[in-house]
Backbone as JSON, one array per atom type, in Angstrom:
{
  "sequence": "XXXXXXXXXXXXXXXXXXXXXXXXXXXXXXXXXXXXXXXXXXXXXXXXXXXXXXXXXXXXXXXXXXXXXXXXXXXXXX",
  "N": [[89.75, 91.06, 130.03], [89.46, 92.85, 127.37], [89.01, 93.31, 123.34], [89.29, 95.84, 122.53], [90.94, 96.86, 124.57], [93.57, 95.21, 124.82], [94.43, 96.15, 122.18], [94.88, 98.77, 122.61], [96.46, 98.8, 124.85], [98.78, 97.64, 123.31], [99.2, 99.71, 121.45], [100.09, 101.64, 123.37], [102.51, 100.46, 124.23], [103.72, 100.62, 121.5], [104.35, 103.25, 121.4], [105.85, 103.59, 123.35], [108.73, 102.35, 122.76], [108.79, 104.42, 120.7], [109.89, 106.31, 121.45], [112.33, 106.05, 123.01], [115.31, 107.18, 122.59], [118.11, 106.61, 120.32], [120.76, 107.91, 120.86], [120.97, 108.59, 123.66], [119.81, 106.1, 125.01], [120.05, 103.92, 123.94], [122.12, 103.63, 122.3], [124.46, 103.45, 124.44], [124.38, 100.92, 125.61], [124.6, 98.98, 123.73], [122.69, 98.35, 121.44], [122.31, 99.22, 118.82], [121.35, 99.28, 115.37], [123.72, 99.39, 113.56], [125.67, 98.54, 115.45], [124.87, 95.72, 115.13], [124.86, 95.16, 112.44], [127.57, 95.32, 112.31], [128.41, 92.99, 113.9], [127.18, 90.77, 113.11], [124.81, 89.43, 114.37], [121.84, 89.82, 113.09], [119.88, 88.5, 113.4], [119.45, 87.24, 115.87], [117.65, 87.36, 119.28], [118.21, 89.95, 120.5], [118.7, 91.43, 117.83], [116.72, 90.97, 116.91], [114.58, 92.9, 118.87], [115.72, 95.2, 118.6], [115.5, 95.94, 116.23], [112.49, 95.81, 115.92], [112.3, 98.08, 117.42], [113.38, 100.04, 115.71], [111.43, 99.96, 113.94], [109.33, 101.16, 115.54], [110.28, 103.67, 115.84], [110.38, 104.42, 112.97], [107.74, 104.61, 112.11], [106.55, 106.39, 113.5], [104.64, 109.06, 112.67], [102.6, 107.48, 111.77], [101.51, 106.44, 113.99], [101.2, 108.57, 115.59], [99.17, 109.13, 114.15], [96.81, 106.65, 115.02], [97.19, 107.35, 117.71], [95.92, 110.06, 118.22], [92.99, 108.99, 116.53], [92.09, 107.31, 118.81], [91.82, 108.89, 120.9], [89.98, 110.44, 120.17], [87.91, 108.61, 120.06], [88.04, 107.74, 122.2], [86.82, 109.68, 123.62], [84.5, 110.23, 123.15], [82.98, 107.92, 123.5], [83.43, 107.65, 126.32]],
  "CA": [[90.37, 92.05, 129.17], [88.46, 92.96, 125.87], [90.06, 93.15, 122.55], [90.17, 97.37, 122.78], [92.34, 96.92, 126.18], [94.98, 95.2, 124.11], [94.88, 96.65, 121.32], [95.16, 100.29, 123.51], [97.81, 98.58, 125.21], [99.77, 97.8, 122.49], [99.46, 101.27, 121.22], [101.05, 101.89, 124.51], [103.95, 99.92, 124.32], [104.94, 100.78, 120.12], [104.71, 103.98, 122.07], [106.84, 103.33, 124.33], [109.57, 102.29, 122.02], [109.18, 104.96, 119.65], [110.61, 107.32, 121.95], [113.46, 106.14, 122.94], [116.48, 108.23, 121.99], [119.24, 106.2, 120.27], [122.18, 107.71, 121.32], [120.91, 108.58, 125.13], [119.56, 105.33, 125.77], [120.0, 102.59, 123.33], [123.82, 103.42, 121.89], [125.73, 103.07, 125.38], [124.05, 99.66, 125.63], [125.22, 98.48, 122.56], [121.64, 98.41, 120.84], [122.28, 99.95, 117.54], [121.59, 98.97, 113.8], [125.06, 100.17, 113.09], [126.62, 97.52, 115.75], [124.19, 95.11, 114.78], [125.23, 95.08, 111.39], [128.89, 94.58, 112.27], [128.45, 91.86, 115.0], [126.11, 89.78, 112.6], [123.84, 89.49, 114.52], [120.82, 90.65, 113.33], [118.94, 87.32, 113.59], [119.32, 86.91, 117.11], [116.89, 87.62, 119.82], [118.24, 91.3, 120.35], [118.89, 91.74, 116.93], [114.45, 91.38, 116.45], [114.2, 93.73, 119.51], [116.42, 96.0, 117.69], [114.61, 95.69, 114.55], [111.53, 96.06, 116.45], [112.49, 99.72, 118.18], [113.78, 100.81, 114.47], [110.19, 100.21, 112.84], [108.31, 101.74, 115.51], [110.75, 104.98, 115.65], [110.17, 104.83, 111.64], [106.08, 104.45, 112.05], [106.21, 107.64, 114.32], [103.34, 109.44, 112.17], [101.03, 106.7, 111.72], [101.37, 106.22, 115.36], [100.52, 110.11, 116.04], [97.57, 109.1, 113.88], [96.62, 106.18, 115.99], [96.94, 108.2, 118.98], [94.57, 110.72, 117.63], [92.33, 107.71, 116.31], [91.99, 106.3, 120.11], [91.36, 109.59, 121.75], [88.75, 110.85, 119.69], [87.01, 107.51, 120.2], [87.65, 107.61, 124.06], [86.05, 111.34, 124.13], [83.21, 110.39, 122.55], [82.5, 106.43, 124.04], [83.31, 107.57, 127.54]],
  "C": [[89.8, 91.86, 127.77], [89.48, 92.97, 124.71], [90.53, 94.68, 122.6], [91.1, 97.97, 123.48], [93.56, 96.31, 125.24], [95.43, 95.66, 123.28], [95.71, 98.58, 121.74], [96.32, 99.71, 124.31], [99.23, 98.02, 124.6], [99.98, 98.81, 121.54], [100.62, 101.73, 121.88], [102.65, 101.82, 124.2], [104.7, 100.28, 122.74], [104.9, 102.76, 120.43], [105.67, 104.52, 122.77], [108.17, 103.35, 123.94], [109.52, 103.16, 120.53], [109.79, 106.14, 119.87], [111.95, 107.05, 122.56], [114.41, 106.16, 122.18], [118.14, 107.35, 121.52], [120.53, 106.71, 120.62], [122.01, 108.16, 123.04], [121.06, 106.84, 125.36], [120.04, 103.57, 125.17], [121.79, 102.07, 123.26], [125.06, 102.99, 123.33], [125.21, 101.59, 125.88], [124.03, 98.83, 124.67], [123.87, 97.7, 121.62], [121.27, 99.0, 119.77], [122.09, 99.07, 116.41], [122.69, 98.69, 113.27], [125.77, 98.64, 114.03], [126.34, 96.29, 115.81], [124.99, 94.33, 113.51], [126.85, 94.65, 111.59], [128.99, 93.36, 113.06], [128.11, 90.7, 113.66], [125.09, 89.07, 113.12], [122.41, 89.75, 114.4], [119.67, 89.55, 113.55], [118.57, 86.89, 115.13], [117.97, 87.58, 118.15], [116.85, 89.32, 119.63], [118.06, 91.84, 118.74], [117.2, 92.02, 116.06], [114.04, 92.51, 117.25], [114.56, 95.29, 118.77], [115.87, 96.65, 116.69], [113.25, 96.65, 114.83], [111.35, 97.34, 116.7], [112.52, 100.3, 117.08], [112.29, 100.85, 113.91], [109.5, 100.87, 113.95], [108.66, 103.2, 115.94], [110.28, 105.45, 113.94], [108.55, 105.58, 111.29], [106.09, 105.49, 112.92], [104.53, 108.38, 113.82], [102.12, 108.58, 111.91], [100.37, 106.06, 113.56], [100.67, 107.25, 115.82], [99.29, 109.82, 115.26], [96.6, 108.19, 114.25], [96.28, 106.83, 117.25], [95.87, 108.89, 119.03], [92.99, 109.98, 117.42], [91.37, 107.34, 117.95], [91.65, 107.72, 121.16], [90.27, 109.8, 121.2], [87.35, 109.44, 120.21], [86.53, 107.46, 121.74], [86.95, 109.17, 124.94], [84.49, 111.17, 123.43], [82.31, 109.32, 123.03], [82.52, 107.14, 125.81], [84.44, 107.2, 128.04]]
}
């Protein structure tokens, strides 16, 4: 595995988590900011995953420009 395979596969995955829908999928699993913040948790394992989902819902557009980025390259390399 080269370094463009991981890096394209971690595209993938802040992908992955930038689509899921806080109140479908996250809120009835008690994966919110909001109940984060009252627990005190935010240091904890979930509380980074958490964290984690929130920056790469925030980074949405630099992601769509990534995306863009990585096709153009893979229409033109092969």
């Amino acid at each position: 595995m080269g370094f463009w395979t991981l890096m394209e596969g971690l595209l993938l995955f802040a992908n992955a988590l930038a689509i899921l829908n806080e109140d479908r999928f996250l809120a009835p699993k008690g994966w919110t900011l909001a109940e984060l913040h009252q627990t005190g948790k935010r240091n904890s394992l979930k509380g980074q995953i958490v964290g984690l989902i929130h920056a790469c819902q925030y980074m949405r557009l630099p992601l769509m420009l990534f995306n863009l980025i990585v096709i153009v390259f893979k229409l033109f390399s092969g």
